[in-house]
N, C-alpha and C positions, 0 to 999 in steps of 0.2 A: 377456477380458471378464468372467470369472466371476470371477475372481480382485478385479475391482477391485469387484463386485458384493458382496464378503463382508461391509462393513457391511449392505448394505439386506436381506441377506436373513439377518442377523442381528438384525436390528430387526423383520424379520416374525416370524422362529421367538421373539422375544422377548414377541411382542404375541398367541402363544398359538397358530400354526398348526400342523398336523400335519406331522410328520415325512413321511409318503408325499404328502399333499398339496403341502407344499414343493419335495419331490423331483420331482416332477408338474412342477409351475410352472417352476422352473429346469431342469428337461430341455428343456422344450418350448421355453422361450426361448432355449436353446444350439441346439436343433434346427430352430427360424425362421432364423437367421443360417448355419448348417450347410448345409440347404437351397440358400438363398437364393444363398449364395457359388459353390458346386458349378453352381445351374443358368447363373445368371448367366456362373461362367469356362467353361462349355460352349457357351453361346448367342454370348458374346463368340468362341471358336476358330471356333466355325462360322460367322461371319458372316467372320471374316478370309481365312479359307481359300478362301470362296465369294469373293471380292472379288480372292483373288491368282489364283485358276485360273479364271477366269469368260473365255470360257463354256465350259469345258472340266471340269468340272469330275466328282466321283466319289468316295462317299464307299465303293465297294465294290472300288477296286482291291486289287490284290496287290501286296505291299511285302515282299522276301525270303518268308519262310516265313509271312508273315503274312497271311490271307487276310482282304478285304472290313475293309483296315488302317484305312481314317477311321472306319465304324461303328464298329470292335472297338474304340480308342482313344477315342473321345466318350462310349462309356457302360464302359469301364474304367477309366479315367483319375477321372471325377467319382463313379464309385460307388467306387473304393478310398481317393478323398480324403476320401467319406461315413463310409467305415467308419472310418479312421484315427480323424477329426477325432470321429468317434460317442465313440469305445472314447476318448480322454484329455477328453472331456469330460466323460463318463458317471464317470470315475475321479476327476476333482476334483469333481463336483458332491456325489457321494457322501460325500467327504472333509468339503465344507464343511457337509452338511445333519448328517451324525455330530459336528458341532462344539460344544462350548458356546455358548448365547448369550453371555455375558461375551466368549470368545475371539474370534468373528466381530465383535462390534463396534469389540472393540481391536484386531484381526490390523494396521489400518494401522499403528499406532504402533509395532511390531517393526521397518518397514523405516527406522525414522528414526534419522540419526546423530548420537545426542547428543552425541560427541563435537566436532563439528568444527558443532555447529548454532550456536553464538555464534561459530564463526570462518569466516566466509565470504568468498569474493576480493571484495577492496575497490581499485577503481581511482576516486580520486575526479574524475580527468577525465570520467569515463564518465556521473558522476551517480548519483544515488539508485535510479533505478529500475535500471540494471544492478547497481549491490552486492543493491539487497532478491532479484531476479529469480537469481542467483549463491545467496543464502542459501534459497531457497524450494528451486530444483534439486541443490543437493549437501546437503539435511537430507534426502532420501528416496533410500536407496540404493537400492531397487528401482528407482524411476524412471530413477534413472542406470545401472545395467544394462541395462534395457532398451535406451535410446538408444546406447548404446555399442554392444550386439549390433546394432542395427538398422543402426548407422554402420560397422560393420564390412561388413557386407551389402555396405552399398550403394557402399564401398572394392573389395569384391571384385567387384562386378558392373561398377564402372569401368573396372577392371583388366583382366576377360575382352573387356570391350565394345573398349580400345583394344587387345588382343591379337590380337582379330580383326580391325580394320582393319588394322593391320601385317600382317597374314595376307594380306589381300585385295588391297592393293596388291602386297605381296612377289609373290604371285603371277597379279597381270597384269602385273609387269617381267619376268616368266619367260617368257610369252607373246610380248611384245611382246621381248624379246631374239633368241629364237629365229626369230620368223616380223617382221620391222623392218618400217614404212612407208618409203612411195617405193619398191617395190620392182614390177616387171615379170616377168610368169610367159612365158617364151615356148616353146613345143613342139607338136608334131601334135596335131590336133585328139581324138584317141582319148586321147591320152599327158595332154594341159591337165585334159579333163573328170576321167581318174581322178586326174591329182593335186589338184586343188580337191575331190573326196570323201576323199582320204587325209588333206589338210589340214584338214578339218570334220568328220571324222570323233571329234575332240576333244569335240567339242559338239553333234553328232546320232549316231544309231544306226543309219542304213538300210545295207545289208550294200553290199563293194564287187562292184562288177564283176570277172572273170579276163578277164585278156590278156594278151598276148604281149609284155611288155616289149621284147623284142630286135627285134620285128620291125623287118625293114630299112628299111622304109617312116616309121618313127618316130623312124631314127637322126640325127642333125644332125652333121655333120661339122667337124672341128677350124676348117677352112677356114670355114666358114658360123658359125659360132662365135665367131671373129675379127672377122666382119663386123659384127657388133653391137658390139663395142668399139671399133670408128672413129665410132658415131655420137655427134655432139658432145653432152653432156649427160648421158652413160651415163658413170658411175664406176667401176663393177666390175660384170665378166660370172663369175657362179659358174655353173661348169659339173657338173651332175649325170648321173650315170646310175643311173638306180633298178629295182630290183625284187624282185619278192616269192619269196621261198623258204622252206622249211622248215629250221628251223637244232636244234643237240642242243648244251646246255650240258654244261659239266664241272667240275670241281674234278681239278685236276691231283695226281696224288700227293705229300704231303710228310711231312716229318717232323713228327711229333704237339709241341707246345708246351708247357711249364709255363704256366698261366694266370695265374698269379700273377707271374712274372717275363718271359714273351715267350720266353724260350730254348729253344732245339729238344732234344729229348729223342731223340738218336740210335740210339736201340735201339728204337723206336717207329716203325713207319710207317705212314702211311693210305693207303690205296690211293684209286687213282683213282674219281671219283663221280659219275655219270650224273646229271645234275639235270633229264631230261627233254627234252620235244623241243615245237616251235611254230612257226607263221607269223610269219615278220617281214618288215619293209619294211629293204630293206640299198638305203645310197645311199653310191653310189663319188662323193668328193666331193677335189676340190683344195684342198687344208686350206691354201693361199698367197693364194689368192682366194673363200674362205669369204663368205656376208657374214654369215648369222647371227653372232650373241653370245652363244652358250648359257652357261646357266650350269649346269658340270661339276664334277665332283667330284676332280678332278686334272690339268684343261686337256682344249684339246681335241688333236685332231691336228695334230703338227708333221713337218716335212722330213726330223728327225732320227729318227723312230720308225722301227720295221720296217714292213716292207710288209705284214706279217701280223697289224695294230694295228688294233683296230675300237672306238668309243666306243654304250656299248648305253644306249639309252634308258629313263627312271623307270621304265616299266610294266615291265620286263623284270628289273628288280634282282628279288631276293628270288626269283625262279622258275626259268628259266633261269638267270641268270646269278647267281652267287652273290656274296658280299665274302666275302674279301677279295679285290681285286678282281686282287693280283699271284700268285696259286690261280686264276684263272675264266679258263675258254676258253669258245669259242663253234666249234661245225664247223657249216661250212656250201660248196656246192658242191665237198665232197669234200676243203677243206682245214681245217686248226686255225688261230684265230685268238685274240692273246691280248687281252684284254679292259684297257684303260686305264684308264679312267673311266667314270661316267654324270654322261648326262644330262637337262634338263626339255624335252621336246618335242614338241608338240600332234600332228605329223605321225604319222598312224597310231595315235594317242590313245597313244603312246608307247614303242609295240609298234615300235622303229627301229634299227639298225646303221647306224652313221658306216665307213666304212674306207677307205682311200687307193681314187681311183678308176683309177690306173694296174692295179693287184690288180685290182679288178674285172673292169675291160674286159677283162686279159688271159685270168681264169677266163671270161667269159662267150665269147671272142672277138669283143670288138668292139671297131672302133675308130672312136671317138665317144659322143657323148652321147644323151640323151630329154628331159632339161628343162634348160634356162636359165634365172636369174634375174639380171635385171636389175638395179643401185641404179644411180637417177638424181636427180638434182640436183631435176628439174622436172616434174612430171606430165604436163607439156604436151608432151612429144617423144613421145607415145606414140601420135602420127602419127605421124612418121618410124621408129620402132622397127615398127609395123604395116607400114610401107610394103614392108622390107628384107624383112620375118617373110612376107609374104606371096608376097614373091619365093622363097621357097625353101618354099614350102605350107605354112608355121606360120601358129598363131594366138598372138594376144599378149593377154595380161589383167592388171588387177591384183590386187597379195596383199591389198591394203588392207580388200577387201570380207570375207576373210577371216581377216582379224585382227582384223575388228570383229565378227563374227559368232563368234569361240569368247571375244574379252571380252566381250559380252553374257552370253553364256552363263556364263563366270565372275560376273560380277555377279547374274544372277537367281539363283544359287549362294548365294553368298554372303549374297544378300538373305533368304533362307531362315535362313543360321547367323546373324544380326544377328537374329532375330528373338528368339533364347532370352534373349541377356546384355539386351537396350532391354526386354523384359517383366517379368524379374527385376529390373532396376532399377525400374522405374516400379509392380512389385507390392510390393516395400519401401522406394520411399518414401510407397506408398499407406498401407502397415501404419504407416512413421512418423506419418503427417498424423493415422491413424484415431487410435494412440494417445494424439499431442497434445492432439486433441481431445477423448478422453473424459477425457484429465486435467484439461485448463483446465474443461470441464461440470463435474467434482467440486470446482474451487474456483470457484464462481459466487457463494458467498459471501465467496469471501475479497476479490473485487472489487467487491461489495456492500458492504460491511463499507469497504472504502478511499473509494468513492464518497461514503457517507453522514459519513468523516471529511473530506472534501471537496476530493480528489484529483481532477484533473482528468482529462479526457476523453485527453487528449494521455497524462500519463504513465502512467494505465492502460494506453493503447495501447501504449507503450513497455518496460513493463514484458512485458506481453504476447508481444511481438518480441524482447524480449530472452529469455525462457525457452524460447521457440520456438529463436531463434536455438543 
């Protein structure tokens, strides 16, 4: 704004004003719009914020280490854009009041290219008003820089915007893989309730319940198991047995690597490495009749692996368990297990072991399962699935409710990270629109000047849209 301001306030310091009086005048004019901007993008956050959290809302919560985070951020955020935007405006106002008049009134004629000012794109389908509009926009090369940095902007802020939607769908197909609709939860009523919190626990926070996974009362038997796969309409019965232990990651001893070529360095060895110890949800699972689809970082569990093969869940990489992932063990009920793959999986917000459920049952001693899920063809048999369920004291429910409840939860997620790329856009094409306009304001004459040679309304207009364009 100051910059396109350097005639006029070349024309005042020409017509005898004082150096500090000038400086006065154009401070304060840079310091109205400084202001103005700051309160305005502060009033605007605050009103959005209030509108997505309403009525719930707090501007003195606690956010990581940062205490009373919306106050701290509403008057940090606008007062260090104050200061920035104070200190380079304070620094060219300076520049242009130490200027000569002569310099200030011709500073525009430096940005023009006289080279290339009689050669301007001539498309003569286009018409006269695109060739003049072509010769008006590439004879000022500042103006073309500008547009071009702006055009760049608003490329990269496209870029981020559709990166995030791949984002956001990539990850509700990871949701929706792991946890499918049409599926049937059927087990003890103790066993149902903590797995619809181990399930939501992706997307809420309230702490689980301790219970006795094995207890006998919870177990369903191979035989009772069976029963639900004769009912017509049931596709595949996956049978689970779940529960919660303390497990101690490792890194297996090996030979140290050249990093540069991958080959083991045989006089080097690293010894074995404790990577800590944590609660996980371990579920003894028949990888033949699976139904999840996760999506793994090396498959999931097949026929062919050892019985002492477990697949450890996202949250768990990087802590316990380490990569590479043919180095990472996992001990847990007193054996070593070696680690496959990971995977993405809402269950226990991802805090999960996969491992053959024959392993299991025989570590825990049991024989039989704690939850069933169902895939059926038709929602509507889940009268007869209840009927069966309830012959043998189970209850039956669906997953649906909770695979819609952790994708909401990914979408209001999400609706949050869409907010930064759609503001950056819509704040630089706002700076485009602002600076078109003060350019076209500075030639008011040059369409005075067309009107009185007696250019019509239209191809002024045209002309117009074409420099805009």
């Amino acid at each position: 704004m100051i910059s396109q301001r350097m005639r006029d306030i070349g024309v005042i310091k020409a017509a005898g004003a004082l150096p500090r009086r000038l400086l006065a005048y154009v401070t304060f004019e840079a310091l109205v719009v400084i202001v103005s901007s700051c309160f305005v993008g502060g009033l605007s956050a605050l009103l959005i914020y209030f509108s997505w959290s309403w009525p719930n809302f707090s501007l003195f919560k606690q956010v990581g280490p940062l205490a009373n985070a919306g106050a701290t951020i509403l008057i940090v955020v606008p007062l260090f854009s104050f200061m920035l935007s104070y200190m380079v405006a304070s620094f060219r106002v300076r520049r242009i009041v130490g200027s000569s008049s002569v310099n200030a009134i011709s500073k525009q004629l430096s940005n023009l290219d006289l080279k290339t000012l009689g050669k301007p794109l001539r498309i003569k389908t286009l018409g006269s008003a695109f060739n003049l509009a072509t010769r008006n926009v590439s004879r000022d090369r500042g103006f073309s820089r500008t547009l071009l940095s702006v055009s760049i902007c608003i490329c990269l802020s496209m870029i981020v915007l559709s990166g995030a939607l791949v984002s956001a769908d990539t990850s509700a197909s990871y949701v929706v893989r792991a946890m499918p609709p049409n599926v049937l939860i059927v087990a003890n009523s103790n066993i149902y309730n903590q797995y619809i919190s181990l399930a939501t626990s992706f997307s809420r926070t309230a702490p689980l319940s301790s219970i006795d996974y094995t207890n006998t009362s919870y177990i369903i038997t191979p035989q009772n198991a069976s029963a639900f796969g004769a009912i017509p309409g049931v596709e595949t019965v996956d049978t689970r047995l779940i529960t919660m232990s303390s497990i101690t990651g490792y890194v297996k001893a090996h030979f140290a690597s050249n990093q540069d070529t991958g080959e083991n360095i045989n006089t080097q060895i690293i010894p074995e490495v404790d990577t800590g110890t944590t609660r996980a949800l371990i579920v003894g699972i028949n990888s033949t009749s699976a139904i999840g689809d996760w999506y793994t970082s090396n498959g999931f569990l097949q026929s062919a692996d050892s019985e002492y093969t477990i697949i450890a869940g996202d949250s768990l990489v990087g802590n316990t368990v380490q990569t590479p992932f043919n180095l990472s063990q996992v001990s847990a009920f007193g054996y070593r297990y070696d680690v496959k793959s990971a995977l993405v999986d809402p269950l226990n917000a991802g805090r999960v072991l996969y491992a053959p459920v024959q392993t299991v049952q025989r570590t825990l001693g049991v024989n039989g399962y704690n939850v069933l899920l169902l895939k059926v063809s038709d929602p509507s048999i889940l009268a007869a699935v209840s009927q069966v369920a309830s012959s043998f004291g189970l209850v039956v429910g669906s997953q649906d409710p909770i695979l819609n409840s952790n994708l909401a939860f990914l979408n209001s997620t999400w609706s949050y990270i869409f907010l930064i790329p759609i503001l950056a856009l819509a704040l630089t094409c706002g700076i485009l629109l602002s600076y078109l306009a003060t350019n076209f304001s500075h030639r008011f004459n040059d369409y005075v000047v067309l009107k009185v040679l007696g250019a019509s309304v239209w191809y002024r207009l045209r002309l117009l849209l074409w420099e805009a364009w």
